[in-house]
N, CA and C of each residue as an Amber inpcrd file, in Angstrom:
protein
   306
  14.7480000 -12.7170000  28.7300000  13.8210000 -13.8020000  28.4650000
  12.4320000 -13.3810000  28.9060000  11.5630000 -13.7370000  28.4440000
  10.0430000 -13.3930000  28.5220000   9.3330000 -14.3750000  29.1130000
   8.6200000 -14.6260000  29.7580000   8.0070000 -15.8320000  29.9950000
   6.3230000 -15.5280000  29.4930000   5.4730000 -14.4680000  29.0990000
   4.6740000 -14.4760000  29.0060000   4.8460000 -13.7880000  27.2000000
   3.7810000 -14.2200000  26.3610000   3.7990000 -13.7220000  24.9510000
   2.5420000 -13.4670000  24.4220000   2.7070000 -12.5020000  23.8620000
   1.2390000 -11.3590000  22.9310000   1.0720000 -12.2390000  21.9850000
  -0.3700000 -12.5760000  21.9220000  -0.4600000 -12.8230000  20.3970000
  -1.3280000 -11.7760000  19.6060000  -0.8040000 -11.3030000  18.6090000
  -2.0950000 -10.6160000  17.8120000  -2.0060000 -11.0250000  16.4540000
  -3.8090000 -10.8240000  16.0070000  -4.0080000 -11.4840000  14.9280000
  -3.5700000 -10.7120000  13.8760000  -3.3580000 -10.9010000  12.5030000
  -3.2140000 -10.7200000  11.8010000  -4.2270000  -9.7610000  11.1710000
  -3.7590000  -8.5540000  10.7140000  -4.7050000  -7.5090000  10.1230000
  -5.6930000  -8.6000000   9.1720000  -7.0260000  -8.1710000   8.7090000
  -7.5710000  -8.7090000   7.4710000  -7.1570000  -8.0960000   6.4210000
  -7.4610000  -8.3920000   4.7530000  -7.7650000  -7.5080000   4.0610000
  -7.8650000  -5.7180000   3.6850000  -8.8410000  -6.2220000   4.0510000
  -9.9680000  -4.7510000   4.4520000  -9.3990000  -4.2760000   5.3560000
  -8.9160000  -4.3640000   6.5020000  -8.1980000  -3.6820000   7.4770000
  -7.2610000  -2.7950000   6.8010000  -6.5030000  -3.9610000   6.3200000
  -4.6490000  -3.3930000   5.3210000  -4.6870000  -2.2270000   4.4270000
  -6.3700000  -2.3120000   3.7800000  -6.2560000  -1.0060000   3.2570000
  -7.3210000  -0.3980000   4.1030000  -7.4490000   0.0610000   4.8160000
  -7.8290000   0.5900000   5.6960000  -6.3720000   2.0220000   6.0220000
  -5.8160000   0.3990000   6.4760000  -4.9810000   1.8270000   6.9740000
  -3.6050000   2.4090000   6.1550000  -3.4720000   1.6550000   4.7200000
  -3.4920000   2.0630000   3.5390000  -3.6200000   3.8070000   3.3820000
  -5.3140000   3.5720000   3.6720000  -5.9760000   4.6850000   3.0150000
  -5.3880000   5.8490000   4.0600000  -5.0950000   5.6710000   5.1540000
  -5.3270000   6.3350000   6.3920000  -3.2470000   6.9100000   6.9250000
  -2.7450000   6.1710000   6.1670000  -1.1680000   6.9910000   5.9690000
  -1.2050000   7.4020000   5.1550000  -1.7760000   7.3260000   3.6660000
  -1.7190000   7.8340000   2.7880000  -2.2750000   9.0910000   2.9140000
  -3.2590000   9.5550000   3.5800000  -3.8400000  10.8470000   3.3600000
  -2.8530000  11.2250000   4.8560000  -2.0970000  10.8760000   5.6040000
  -1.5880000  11.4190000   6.6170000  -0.2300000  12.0900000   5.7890000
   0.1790000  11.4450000   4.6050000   1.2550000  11.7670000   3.9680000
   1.0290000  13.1370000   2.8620000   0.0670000  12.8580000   2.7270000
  -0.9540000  14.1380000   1.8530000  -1.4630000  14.1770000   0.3780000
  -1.3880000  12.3860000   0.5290000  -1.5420000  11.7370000  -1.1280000
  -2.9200000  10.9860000  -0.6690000  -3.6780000  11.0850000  -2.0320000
  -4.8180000   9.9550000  -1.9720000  -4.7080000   9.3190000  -3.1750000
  -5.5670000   7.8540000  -2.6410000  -5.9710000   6.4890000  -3.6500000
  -7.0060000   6.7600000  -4.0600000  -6.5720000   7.1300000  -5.5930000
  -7.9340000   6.6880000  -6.4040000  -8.6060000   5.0160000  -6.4910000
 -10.3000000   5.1960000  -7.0850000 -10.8330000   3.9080000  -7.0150000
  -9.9900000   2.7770000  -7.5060000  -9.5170000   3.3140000  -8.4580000
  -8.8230000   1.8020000  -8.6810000  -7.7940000   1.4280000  -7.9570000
  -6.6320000   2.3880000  -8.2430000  -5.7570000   1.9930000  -6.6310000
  -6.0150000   1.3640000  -5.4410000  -7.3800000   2.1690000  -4.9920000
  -7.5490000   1.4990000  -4.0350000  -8.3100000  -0.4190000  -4.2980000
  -9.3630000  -0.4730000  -5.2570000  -9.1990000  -1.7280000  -5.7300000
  -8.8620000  -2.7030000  -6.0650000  -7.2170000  -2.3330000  -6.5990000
  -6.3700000  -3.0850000  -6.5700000  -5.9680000  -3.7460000  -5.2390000
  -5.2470000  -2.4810000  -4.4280000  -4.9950000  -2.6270000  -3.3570000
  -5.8040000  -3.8160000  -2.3830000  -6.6430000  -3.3710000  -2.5290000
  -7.6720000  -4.7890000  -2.1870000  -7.5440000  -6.0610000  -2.2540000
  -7.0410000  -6.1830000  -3.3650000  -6.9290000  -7.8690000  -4.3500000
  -5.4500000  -8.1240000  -4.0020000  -4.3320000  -6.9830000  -4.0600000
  -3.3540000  -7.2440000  -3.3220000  -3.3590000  -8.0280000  -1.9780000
  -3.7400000  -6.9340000  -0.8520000  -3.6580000  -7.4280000   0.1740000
  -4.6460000  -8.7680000   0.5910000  -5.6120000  -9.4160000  -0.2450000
  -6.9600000 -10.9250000  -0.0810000  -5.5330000 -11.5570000  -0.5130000
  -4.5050000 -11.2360000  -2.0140000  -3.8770000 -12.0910000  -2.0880000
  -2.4460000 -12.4830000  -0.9380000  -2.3230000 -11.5530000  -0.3380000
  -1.4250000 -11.5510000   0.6390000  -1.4600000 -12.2020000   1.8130000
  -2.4910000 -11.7840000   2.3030000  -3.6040000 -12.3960000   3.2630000
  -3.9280000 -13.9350000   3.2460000  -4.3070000 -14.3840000   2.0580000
  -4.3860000 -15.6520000   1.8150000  -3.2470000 -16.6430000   1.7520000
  -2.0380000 -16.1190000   1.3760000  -0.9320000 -16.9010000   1.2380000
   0.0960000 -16.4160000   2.5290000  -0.1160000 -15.9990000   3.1930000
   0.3900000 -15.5480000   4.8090000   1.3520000 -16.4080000   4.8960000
   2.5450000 -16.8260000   5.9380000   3.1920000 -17.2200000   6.2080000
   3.2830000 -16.9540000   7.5300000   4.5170000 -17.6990000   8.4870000
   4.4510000 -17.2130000  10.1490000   5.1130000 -15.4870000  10.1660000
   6.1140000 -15.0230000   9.0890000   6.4450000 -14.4580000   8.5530000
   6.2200000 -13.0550000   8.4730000   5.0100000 -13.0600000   8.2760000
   3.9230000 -12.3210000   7.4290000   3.9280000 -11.2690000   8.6650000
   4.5690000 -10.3380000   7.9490000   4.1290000  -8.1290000   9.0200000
   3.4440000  -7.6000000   8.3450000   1.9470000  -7.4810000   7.9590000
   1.1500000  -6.9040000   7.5410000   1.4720000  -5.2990000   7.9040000
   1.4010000  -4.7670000   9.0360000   1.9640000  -3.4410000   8.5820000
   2.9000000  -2.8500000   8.2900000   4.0910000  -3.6200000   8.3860000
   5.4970000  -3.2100000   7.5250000   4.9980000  -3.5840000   6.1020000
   4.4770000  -4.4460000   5.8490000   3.7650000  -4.9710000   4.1080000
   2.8260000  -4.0490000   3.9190000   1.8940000  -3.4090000   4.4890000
   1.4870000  -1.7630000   4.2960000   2.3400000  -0.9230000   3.8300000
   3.0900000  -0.4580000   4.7610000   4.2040000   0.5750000   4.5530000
   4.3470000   0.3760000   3.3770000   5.2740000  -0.7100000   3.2010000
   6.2810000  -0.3380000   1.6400000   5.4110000  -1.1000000   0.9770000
   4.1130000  -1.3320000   0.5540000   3.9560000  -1.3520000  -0.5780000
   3.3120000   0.1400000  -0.5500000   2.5490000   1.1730000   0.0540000
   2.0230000   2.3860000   0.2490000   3.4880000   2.8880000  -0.2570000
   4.8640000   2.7580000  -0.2780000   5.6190000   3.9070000  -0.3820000
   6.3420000   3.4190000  -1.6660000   6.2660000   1.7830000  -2.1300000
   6.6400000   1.6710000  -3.9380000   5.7960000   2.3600000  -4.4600000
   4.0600000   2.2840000  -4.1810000   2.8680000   3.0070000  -4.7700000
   3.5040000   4.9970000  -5.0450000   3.8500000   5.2310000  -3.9980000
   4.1990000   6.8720000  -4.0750000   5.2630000   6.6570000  -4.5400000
   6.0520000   5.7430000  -4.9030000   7.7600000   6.0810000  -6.0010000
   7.6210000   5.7630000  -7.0630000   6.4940000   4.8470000  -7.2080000
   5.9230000   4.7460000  -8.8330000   5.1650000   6.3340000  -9.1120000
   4.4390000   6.6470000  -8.5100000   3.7930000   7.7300000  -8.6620000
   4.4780000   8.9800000  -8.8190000   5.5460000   9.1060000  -8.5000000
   6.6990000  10.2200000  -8.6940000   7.3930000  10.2030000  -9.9120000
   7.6250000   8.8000000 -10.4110000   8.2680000   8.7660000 -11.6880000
   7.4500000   9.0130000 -12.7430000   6.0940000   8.0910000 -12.6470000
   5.0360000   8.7980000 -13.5690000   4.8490000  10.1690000 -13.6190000
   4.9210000  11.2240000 -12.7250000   4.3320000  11.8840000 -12.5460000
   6.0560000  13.1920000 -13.3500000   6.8620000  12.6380000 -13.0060000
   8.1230000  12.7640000 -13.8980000   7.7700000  13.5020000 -15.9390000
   7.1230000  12.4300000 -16.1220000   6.7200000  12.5870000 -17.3050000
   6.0040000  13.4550000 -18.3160000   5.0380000  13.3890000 -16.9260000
   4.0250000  14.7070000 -17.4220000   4.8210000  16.0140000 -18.1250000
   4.0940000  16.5690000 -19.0450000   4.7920000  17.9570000 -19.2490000
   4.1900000  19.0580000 -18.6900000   3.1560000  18.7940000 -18.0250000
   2.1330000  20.0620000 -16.7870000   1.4150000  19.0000000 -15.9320000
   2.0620000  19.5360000 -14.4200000   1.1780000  19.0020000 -13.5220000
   0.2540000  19.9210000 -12.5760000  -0.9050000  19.1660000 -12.1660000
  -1.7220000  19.6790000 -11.3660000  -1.7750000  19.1120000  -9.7350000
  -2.0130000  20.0420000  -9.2650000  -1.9900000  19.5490000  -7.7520000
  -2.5120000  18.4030000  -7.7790000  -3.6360000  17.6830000  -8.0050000
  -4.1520000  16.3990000  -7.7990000  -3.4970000  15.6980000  -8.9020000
  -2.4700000  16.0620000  -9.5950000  -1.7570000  14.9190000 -10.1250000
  -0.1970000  14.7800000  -8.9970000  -0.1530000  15.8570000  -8.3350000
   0.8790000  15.7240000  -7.1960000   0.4980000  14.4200000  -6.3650000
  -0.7890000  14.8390000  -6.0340000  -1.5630000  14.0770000  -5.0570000
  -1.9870000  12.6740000  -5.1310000  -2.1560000  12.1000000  -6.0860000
  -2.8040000  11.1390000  -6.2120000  -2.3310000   9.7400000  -6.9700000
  -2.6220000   8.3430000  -5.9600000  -1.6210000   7.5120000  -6.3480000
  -2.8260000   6.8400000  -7.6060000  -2.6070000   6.6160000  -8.6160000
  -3.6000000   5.6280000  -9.3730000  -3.1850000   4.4240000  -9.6320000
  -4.4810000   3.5090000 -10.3730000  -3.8180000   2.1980000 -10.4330000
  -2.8860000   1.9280000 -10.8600000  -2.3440000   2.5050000 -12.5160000
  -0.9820000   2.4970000 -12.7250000   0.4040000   2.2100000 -11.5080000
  -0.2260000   3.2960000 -10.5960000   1.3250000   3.0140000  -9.5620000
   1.3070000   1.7430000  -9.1500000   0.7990000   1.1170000  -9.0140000
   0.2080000   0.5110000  -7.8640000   0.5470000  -1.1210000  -8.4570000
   0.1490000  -1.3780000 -10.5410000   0.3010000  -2.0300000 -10.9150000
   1.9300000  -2.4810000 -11.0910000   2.5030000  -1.1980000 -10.7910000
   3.8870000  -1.2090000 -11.1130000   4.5140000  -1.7230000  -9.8690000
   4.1800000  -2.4710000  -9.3460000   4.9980000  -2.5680000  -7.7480000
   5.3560000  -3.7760000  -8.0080000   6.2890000  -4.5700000  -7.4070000
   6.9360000  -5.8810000  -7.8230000   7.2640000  -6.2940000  -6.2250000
   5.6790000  -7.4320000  -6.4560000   5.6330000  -7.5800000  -4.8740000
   7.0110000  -8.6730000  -4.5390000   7.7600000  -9.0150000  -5.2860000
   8.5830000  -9.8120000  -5.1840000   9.8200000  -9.1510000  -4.1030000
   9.9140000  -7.9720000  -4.5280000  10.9970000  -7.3680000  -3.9970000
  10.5240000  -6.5890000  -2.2860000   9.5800000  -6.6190000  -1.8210000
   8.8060000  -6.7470000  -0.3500000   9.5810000  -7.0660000   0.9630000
């Protein structure tokens, strides 16, 4: 039993991809502009509809790692890839994520 309790606030937005941006290049992939734009409008909409619920950085994580499994299957397709198509998540991935399943 605890008798004393942490509160911390809730990442913002802008934070979420923040650090978004900041596993992603730790993983050795980067967000293009739109990705990352999206990402944006994702997380204001996430943010805004919060719940008590709500783990903003576990909700980082896996949406950062549907973004890189969309990006693998696309990237599937190609018939020649280039390192920065290894590398790089675009909006496509990103549109493909089904925040439902979170």
């Amino acid at each position: 039993r605890f008798t004393n309790y942490f509160h911390f606030e809730d990442y913002t937005a802008r934070q979420m991809l923040e650090i978004t941006a900041m596993m992603s290049e730790k993983s050795g992939y980067k967000l293009d502009e739109g990705a990352l734009q999206l990402l944006l409008e994702v997380f204001n909409n996430l943010y805004n509809n919060r719940d008590q619920n709500f783990g903003n950085a576990r909700t980082v994580r896996n949406i950062l790692y549907k973004a890189i499994g969309n990006q693998e299957e696309r990237i599937l397709t190609l018939s020649s890839t280039s390192d920065e198509d290894l590398m790089t998540v675009i909006i496509d991935d990103v549109e493909k994520i089904n925040l439902k399943e979170l």
